[in-house]
C-alpha positions as CSV (number, residue, x, y, z in Angstrom):
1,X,94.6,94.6,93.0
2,X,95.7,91.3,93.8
3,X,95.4,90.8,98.0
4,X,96.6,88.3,100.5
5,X,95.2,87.8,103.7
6,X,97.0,86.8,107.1
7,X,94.8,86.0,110.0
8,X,93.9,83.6,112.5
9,X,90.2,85.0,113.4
10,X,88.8,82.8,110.9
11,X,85.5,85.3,110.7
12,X,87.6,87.9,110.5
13,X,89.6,86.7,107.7
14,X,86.5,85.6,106.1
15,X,84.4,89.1,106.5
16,X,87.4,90.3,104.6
17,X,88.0,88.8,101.9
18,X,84.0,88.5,101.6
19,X,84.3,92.7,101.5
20,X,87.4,92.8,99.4
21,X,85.8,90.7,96.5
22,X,82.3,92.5,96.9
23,X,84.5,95.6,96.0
24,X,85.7,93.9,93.1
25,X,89.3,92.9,94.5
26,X,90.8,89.9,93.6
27,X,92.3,87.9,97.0
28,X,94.2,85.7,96.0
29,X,95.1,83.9,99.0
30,X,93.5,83.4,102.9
31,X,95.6,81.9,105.9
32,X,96.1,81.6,109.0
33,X,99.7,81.5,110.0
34,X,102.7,83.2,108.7
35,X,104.4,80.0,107.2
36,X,101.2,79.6,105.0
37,X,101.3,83.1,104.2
38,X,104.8,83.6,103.1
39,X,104.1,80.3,100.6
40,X,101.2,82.3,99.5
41,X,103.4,85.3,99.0
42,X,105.9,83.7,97.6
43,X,103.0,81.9,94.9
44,X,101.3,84.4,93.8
45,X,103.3,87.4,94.1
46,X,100.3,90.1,95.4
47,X,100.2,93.6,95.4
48,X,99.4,93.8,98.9
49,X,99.5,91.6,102.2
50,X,96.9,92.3,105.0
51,X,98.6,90.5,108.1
52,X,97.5,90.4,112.1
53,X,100.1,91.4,114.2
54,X,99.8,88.6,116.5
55,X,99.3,84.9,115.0
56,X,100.6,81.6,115.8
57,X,102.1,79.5,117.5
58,X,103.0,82.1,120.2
59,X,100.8,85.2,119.5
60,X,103.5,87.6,119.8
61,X,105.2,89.3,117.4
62,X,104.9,86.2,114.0
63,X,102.8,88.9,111.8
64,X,105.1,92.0,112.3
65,X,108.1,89.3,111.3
66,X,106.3,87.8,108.8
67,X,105.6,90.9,107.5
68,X,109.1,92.1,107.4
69,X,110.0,88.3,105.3
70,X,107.4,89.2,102.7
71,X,109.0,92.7,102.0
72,X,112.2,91.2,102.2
73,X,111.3,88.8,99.7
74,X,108.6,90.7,97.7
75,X,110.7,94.6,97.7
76,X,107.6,95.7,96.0
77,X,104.7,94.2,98.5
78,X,102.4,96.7,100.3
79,X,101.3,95.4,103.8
80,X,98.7,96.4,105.8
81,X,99.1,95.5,109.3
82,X,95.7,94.7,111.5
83,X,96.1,94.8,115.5
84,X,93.4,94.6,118.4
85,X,95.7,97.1,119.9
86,X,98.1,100.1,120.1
87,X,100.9,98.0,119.2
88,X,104.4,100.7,119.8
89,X,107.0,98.4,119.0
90,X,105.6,96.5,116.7
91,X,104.8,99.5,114.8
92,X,108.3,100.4,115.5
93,X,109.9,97.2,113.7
94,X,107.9,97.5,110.7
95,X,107.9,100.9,109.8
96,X,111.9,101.4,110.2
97,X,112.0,98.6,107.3
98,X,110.8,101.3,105.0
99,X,108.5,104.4,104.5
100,X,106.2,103.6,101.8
101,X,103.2,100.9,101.1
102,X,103.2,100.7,104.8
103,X,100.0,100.7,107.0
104,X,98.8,100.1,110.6
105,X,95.3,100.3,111.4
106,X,93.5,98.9,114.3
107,X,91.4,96.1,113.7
108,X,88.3,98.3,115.1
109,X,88.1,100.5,112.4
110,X,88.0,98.0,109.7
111,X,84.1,98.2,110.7
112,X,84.6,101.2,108.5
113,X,84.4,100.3,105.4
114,X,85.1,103.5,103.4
115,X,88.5,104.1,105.8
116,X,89.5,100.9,105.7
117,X,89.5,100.6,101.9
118,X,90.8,104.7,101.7
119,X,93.6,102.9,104.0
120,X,94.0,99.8,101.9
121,X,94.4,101.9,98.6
122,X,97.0,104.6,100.0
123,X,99.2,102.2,100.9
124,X,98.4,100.3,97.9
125,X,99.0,103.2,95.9
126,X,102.7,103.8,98.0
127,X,101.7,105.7,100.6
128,X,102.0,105.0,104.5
129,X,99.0,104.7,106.7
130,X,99.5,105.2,110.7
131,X,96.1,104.4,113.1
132,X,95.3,107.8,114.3
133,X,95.1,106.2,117.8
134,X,98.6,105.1,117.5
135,X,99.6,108.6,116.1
136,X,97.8,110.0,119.2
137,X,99.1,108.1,122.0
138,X,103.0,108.8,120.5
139,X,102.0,112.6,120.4
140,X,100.4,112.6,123.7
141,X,103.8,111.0,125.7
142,X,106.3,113.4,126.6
143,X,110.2,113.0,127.4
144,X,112.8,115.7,127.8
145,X,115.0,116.5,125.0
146,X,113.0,115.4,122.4
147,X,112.6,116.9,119.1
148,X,109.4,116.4,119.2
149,X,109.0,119.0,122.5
150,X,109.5,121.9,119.8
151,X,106.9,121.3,117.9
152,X,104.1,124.1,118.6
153,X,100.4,122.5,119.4
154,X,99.0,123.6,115.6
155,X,102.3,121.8,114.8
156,X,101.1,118.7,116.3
157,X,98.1,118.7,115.2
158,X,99.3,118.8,111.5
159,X,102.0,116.3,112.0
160,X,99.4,113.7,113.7
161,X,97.5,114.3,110.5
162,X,100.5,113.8,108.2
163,X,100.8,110.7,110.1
164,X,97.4,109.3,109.1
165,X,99.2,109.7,105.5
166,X,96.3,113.0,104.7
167,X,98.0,115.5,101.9
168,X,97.9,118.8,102.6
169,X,94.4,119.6,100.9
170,X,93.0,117.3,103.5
171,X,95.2,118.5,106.2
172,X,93.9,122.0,106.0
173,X,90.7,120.8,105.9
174,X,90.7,119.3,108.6
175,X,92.0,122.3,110.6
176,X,90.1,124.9,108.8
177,X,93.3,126.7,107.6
178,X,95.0,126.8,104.2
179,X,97.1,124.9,102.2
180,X,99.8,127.8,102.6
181,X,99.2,127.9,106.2
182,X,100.1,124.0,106.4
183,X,102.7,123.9,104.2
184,X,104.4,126.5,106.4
185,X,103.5,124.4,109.2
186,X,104.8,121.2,107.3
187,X,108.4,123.0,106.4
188,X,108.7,124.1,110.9
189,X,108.1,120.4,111.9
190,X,110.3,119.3,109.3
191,X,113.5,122.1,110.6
192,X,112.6,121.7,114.1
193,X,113.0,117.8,113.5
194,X,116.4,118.6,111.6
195,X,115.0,116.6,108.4
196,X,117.1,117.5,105.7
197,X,115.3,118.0,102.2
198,X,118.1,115.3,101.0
199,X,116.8,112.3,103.4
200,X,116.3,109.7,100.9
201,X,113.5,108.8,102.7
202,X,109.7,110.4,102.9
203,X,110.0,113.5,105.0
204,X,106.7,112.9,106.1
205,X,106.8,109.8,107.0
206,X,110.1,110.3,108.9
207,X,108.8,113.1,110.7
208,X,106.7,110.1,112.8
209,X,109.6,107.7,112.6
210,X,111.7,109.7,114.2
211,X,109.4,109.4,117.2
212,X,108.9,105.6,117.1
213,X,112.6,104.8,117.0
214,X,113.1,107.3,120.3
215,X,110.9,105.3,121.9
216,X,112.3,101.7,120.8
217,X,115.4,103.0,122.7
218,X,114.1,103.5,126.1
């Protein structure tokens, strides 16, 4: 796995890839701004970018757009996005660029070593990885109308799981049910949130997207 690193905390950046190549990784490339990190991308063509949200010259938004250049450029890149906080429309921006080899995780949890690498692998692997906290905070907010209003407590619970990019096995471990009973679960979020089985896109994944981009519009 070949890994490029975007970040401006330079012991950050360095505890990182000091992890990364103590599990045998190969990072390629450290930097600290996205025009650095789009040459780097652009070099050595890496499996997967891990990129702060919030980097120079402004701290805004220049690793969310960054990000969004490297897939552009790189259709095949995974990126793992790193923020300090519960970013919504950040989240927003990246995810509606595509639903797989997508991560967000909050920078707090990369303390973690076996979730962060669990994380780092999914989304390697083509997966999508959403912070639970983020997942949390978009299931907790309420607005009338929604789709998202249908959806039966259990129901949450299993899409905020599904969310966290868990399979089902995982899923109804988690709630001490079984697989059937999630998979029925799985198949009512996805009616109630009128996601046809013909979406070209991961029903899964969409299922948390739809939420994201009802937000963006308020």
């Amino acid at each position: 796995m070949r890994i490029v690193i975007a970040e401006d905390d330079a012991l950050l950046r360095e505890g990182l890839a000091l992890l990364l190549r103590a599990e045998g990784l190969d990072v390629v490339a450290t930097t600290d701004n996205p025009v650095t990190f789009l040459a780097a991308v652009d070099k050595h063509t890496p499996d997967v970018a891990i990129v702060d949200v919030r980097m120079p010259p402004t701290h805004t938004d220049e690793g969310i757009q960054a990000a969004v250049e490297a897939r552009r450029r790189q259709p095949g890149i995974a990126v793992l996005v790193l923020s300090a906080y519960v970013e919504q429309a950040f989240a927003t921006e990246l995810f509606t660029q595509g639903s797989g080899k997508l991560g967000y995780m909050l920078k707090e949890r990369v303390g973690r070593i076996e979730e962060f690498l669990d994380v780092l692998h999914r989304v390697v692997g083509g997966g999508t990885a959403i912070d639970p906290e983020v997942v949390a905070q978009l299931l907790t907010r309420t607005r009338p109308d929604s789709r998202l209003e249908r959806l039966s407590p259990r129901e949450r619970d299993v899409l905020a799981l599904m969310a966290e990019g868990l399979g089902n096995a995982a899923i109804a471990e988690k709630l001490f049910v079984t697989d059937g009973a999630v998979h029925k679960h799985i198949r009512s979020i996805f009616s109630k949130l009128e996601l046809s089985p013909d979406d070209q896109t991961d029903r899964r994944v969409a299922a948390v997207l739809h939420y994201l981009r009802d937000e963006a519009k308020r």
